[in-house]
N, CA and C atoms as a LAMMPS dump frame, in Angstrom:
ITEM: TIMESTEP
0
ITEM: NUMBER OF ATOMS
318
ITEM: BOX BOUNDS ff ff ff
-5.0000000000000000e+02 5.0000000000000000e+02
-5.0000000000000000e+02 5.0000000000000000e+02
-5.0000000000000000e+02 5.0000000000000000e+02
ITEM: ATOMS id mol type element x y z
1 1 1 N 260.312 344.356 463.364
2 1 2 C 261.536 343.614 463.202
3 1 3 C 262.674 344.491 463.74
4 2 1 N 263.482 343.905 464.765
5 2 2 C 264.38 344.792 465.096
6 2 3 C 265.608 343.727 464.692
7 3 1 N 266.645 344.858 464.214
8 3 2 C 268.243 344.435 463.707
9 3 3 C 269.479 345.318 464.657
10 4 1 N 270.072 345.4 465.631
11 4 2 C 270.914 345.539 466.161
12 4 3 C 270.153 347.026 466.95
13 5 1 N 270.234 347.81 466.751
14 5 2 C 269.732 348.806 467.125
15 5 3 C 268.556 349.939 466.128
16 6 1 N 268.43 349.097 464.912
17 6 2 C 267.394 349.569 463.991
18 6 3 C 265.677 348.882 463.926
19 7 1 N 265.097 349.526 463.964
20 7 2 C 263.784 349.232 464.009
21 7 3 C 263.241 349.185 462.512
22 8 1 N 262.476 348.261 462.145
23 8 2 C 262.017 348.237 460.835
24 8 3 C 260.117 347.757 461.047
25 9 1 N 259.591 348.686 460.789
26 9 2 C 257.858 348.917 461.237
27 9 3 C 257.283 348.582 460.167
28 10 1 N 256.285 347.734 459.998
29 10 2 C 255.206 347.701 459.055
30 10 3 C 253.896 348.383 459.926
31 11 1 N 253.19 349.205 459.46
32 11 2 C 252.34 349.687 460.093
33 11 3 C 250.645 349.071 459.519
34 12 1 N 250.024 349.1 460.706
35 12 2 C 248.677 348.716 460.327
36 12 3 C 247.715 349.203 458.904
37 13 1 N 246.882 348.714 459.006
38 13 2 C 246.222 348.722 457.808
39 13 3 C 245.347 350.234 458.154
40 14 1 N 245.308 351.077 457.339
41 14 2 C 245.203 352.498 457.274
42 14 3 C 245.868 353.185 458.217
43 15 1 N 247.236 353.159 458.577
44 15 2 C 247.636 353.574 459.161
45 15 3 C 249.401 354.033 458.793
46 16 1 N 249.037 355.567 458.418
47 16 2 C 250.162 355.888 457.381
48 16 3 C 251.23 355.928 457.989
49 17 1 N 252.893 355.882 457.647
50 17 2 C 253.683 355.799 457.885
51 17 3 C 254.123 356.959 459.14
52 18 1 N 253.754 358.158 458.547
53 18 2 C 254.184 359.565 458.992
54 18 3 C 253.238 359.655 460.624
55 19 1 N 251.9 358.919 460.708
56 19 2 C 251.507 358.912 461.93
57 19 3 C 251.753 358.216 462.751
58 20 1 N 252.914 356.893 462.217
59 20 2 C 253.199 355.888 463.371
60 20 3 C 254.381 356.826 464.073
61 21 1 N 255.187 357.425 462.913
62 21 2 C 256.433 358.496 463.369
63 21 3 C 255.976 358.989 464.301
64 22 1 N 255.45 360.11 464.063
65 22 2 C 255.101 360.981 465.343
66 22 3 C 254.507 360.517 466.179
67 23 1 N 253.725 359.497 466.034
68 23 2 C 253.131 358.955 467.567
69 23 3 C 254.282 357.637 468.459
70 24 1 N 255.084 357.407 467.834
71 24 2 C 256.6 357.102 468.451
72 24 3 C 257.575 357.425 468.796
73 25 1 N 257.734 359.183 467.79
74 25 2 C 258.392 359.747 468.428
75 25 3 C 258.194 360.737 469.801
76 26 1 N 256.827 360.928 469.722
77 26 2 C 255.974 361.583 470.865
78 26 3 C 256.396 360.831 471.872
79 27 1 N 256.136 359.602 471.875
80 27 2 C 256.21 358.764 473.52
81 27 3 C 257.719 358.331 473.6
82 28 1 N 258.663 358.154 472.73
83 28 2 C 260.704 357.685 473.14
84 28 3 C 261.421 358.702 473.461
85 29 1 N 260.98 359.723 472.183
86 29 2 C 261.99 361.177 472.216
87 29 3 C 262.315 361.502 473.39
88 30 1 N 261.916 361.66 474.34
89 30 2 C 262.326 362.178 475.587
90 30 3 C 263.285 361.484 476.531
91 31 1 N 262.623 359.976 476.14
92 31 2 C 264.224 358.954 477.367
93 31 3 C 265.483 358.17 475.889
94 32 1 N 264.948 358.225 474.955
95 32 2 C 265.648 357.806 473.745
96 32 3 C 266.005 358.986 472.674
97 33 1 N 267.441 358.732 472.33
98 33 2 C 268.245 359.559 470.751
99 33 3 C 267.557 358.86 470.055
100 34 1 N 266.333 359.487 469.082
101 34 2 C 265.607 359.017 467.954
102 34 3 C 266.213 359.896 466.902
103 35 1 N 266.497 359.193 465.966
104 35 2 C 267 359.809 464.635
105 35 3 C 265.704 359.278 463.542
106 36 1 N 264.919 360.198 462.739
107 36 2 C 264.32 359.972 461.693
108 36 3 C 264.663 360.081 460.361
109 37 1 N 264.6 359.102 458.777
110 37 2 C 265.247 359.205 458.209
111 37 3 C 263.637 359.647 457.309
112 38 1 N 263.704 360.914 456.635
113 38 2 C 262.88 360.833 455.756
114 38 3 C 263.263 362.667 455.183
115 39 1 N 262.862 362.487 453.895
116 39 2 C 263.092 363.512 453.03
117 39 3 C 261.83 364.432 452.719
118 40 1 N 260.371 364.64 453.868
119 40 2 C 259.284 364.796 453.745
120 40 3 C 259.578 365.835 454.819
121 41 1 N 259.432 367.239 454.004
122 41 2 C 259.935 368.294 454.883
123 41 3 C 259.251 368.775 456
124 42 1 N 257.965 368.452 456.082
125 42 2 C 256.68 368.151 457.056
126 42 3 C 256.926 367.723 457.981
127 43 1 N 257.233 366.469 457.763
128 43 2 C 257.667 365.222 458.742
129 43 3 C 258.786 365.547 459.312
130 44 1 N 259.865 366.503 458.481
131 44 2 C 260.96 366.766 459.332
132 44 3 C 260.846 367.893 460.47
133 45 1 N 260.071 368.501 460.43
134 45 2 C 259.82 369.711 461.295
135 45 3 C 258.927 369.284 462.405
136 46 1 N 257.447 368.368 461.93
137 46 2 C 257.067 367.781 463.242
138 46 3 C 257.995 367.005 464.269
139 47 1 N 258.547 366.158 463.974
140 47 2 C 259.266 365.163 464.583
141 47 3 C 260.788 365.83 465.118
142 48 1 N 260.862 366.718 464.242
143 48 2 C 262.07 367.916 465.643
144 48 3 C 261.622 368.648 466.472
145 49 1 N 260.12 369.18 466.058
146 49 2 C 258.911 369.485 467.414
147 49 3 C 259.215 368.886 468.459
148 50 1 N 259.354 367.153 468.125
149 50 2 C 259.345 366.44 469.117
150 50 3 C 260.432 365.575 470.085
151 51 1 N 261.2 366.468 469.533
152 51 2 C 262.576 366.247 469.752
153 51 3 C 263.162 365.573 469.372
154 52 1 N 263.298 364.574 468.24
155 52 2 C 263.875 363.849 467.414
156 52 3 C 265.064 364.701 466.867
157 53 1 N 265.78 363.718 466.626
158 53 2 C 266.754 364.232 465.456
159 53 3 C 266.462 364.256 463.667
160 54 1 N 266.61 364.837 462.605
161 54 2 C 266.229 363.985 461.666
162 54 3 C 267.494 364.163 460.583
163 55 1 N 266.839 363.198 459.686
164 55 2 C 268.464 362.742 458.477
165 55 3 C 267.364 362.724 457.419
166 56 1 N 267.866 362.934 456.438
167 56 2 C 267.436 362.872 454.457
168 56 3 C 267.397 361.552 454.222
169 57 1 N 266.756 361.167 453.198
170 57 2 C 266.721 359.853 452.652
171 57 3 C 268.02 359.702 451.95
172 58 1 N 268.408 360.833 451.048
173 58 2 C 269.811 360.707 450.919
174 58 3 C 270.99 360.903 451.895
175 59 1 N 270.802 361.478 453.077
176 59 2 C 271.843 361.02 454.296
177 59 3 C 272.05 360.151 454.286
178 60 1 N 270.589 359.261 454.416
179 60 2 C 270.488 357.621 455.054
180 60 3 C 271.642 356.867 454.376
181 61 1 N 271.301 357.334 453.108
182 61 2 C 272.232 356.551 452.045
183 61 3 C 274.054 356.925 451.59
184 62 1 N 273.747 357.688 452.375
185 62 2 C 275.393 358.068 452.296
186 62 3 C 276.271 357.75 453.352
187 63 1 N 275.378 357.573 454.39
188 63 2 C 276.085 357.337 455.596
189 63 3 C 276.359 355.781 455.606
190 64 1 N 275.063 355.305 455.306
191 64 2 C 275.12 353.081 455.012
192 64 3 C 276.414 353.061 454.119
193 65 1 N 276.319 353.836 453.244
194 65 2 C 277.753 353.665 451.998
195 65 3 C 278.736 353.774 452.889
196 66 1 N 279.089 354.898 453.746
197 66 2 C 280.038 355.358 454.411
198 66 3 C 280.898 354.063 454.954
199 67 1 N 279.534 353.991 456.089
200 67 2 C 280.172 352.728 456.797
201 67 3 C 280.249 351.26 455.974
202 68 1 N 280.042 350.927 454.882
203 68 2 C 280.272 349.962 454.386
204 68 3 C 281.834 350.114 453.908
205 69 1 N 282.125 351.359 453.204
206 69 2 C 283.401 351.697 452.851
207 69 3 C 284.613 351.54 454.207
208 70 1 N 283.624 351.592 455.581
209 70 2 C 284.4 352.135 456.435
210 70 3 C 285.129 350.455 457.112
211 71 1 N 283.592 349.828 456.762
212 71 2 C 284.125 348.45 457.133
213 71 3 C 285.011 347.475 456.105
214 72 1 N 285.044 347.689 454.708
215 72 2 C 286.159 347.072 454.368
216 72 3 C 287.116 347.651 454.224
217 73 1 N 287.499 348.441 454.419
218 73 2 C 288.739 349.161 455.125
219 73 3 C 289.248 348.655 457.218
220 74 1 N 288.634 348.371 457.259
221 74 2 C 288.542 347.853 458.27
222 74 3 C 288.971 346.635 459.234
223 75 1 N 288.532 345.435 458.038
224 75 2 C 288.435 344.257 458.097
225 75 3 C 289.104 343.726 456.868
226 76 1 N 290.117 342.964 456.961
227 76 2 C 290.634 342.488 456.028
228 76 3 C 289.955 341.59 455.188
229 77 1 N 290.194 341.144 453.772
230 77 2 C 289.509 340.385 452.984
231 77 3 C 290.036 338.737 453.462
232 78 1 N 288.92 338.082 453.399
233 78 2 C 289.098 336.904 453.438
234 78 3 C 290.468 336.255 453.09
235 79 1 N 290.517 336.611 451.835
236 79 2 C 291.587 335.617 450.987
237 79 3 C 292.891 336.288 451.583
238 80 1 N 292.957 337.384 452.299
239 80 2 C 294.337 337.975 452.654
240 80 3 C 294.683 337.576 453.866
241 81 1 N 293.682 336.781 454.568
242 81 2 C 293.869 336.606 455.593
243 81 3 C 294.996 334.723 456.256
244 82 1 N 296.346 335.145 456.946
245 82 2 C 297.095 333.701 456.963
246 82 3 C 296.486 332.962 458.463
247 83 1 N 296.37 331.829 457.927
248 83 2 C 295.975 330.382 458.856
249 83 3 C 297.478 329.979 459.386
250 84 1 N 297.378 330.194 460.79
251 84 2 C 298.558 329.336 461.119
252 84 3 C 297.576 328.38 461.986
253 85 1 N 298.019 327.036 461.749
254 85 2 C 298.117 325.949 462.489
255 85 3 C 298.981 325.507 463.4
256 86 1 N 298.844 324.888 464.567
257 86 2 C 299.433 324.455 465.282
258 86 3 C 300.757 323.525 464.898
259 87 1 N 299.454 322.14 464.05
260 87 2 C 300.415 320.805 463.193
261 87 3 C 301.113 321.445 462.579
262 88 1 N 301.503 322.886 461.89
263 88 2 C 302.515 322.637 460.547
264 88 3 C 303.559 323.3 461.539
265 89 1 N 304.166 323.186 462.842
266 89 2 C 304.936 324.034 463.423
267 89 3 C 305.193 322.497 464.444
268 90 1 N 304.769 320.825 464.391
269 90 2 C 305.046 320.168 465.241
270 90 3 C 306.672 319.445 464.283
271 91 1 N 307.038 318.571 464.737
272 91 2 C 307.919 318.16 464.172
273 91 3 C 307.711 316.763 464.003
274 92 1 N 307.893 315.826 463.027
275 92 2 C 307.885 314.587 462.962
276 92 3 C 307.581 314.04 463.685
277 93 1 N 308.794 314.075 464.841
278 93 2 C 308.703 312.503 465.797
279 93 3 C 307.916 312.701 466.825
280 94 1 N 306.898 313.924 467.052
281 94 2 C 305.868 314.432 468.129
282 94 3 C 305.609 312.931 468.387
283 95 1 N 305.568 312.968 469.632
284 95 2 C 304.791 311.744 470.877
285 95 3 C 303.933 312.568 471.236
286 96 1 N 302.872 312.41 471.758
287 96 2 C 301.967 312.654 472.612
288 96 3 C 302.432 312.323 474.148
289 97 1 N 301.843 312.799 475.288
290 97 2 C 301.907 312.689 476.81
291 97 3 C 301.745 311.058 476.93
292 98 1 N 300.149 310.366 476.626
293 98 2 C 300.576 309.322 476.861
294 98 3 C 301.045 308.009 475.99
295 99 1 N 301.871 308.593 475.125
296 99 2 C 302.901 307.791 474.324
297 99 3 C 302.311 307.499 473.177
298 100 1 N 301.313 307.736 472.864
299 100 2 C 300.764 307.392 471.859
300 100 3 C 300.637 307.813 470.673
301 101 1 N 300.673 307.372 469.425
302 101 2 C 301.068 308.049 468.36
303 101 3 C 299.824 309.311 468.214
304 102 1 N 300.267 310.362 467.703
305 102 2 C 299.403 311.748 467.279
306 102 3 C 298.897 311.227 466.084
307 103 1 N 297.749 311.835 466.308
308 103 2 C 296.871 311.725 465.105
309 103 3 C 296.891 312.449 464.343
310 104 1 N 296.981 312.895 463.093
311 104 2 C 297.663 313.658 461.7
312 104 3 C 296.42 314.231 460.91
313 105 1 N 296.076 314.945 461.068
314 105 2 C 295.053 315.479 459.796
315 105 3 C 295.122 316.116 458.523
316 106 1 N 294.407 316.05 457.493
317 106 2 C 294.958 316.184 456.255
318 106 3 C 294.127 317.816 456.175
């Protein structure tokens, strides 16, 4: 399953997590920035063997916080946000081009 630029792997049936790593990071690391997120100090030393980058399980999680903090700071809240309309800026006696009365929406 891929989500924007994150990969999310279910791996085959006997086929442990830590060997799909290194045998993915073996064949990308070299034309791809692979970042690994795992707190398995093993796993962190093979997979910088292999030129990966790696992050903590608690990185992972500080950094997702980060940018969540980073995005509502960011992006204003819904409810703060003002609607201008066109209609509430026409004036009464608006005609239309071909003369015809404007249609009014509620």
């Amino acid at each position: 399953m891929k989500y924007h630029n994150i990969h999310v792997v279910y791996t085959r049936e006997a086929e442990t997590a830590d060997h799909y790593i290194e045998k993915t990071v073996r064949r990308i690391a070299k034309e791809h920035d692979v970042i690994v997120a795992t707190s398995d100090a093993l796993e962190q030393v093979i997979i910088m063997g292999q030129g990966a980058h790696r992050m903590s399980a608690a990185g992972l999680k500080e950094e997702i916080e980060s940018v969540i903090e980073q995005m509502k700071d960011d992006y204003p809240k819904q409810e703060e946000l003002i609607r201008n309309y066109l209609f509430d800026y026409l004036e009464k006696g608006y005609c239309r081009r071909d003369g015809a009365s404007p249609t009014w929406f509620s």
